[in-house]
C-alpha positions as CSV (number, residue, x, y, z in Angstrom):
1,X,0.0,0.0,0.0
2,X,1.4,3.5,-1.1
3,X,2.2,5.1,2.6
4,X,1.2,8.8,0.7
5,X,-2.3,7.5,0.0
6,X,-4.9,9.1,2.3
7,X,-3.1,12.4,2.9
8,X,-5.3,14.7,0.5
9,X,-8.2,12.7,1.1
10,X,-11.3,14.6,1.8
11,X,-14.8,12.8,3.4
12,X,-17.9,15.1,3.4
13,X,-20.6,13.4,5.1
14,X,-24.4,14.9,5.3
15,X,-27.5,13.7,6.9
16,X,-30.6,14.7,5.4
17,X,-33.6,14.6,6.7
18,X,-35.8,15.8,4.6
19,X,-34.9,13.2,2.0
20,X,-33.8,10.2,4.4
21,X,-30.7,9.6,3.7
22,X,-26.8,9.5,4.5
23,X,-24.4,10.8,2.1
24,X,-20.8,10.3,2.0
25,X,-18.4,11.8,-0.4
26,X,-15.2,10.8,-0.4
27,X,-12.3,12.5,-2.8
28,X,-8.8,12.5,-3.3
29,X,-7.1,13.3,-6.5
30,X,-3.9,10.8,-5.2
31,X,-6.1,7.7,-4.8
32,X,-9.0,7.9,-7.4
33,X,-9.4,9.7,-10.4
34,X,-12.7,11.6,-9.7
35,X,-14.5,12.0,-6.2
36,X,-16.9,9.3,-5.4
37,X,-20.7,9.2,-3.4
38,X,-22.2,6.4,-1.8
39,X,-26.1,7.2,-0.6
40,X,-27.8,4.9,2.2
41,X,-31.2,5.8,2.0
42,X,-32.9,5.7,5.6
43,X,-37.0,4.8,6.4
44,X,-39.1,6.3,8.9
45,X,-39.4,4.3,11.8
46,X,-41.4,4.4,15.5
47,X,-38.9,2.3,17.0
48,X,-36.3,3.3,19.8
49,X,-33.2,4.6,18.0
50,X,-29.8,3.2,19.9
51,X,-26.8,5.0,18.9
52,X,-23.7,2.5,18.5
53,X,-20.8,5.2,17.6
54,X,-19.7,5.4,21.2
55,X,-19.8,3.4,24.3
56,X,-17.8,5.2,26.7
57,X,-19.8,5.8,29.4
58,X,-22.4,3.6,28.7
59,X,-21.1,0.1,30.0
60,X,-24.5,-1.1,31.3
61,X,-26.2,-0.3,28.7
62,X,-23.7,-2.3,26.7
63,X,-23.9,-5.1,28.3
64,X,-27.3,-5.4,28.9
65,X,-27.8,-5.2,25.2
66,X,-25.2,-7.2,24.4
67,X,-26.1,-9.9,27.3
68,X,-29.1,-11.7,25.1
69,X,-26.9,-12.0,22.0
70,X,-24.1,-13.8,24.5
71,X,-26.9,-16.2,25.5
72,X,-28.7,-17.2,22.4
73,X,-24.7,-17.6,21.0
74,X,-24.2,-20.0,24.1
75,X,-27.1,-22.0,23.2
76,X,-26.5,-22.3,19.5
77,X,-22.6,-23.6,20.5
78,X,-24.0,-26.2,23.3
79,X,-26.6,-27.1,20.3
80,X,-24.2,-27.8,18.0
81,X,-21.9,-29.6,20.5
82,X,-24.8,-31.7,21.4
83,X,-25.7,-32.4,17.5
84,X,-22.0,-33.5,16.8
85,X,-21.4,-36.3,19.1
């Protein structure tokens, strides 16, 4: 990998809600040859919201979260332990 690539890279991101969507645009005239977009469009939704950028702070909240996936994982292994022998 070219240790020079990334240095005049530029990322503009914008959330927009009127439309929906996330838009990133990345460019940088040392890596590609024209600036690039990717679009995630976004739907409406009643449902709680949980923001996963950052955890510092929010340890319980973590883990209690997390703790159901940790089970249901446990399960499927003893499962599949069970089903092998």
């Amino acid at each position: 990998m070219d240790k020079d690539a990334g240095k005049h890279q530029k990322v503009s991101q914008s959330a927009l809600k009127t439309e929906i969507r996330d838009e990133i645009t990345l460019s940088d005239p040392t890596t590609w040859t024209k600036p690039w977009t990717a679009v995630i469009p976004l739907k409406r939704t009643q449902d709680a919201i949980y923001e996963f950028a950052c955890h510092e702070g929010n340890h319980a909240i973590m883990l209690g979260m997390l703790a159901a996936a940790r089970v249901e994982e446990k399960v499927a292994e003893e499962a599949a332990k069970k089903a092998s022998k």
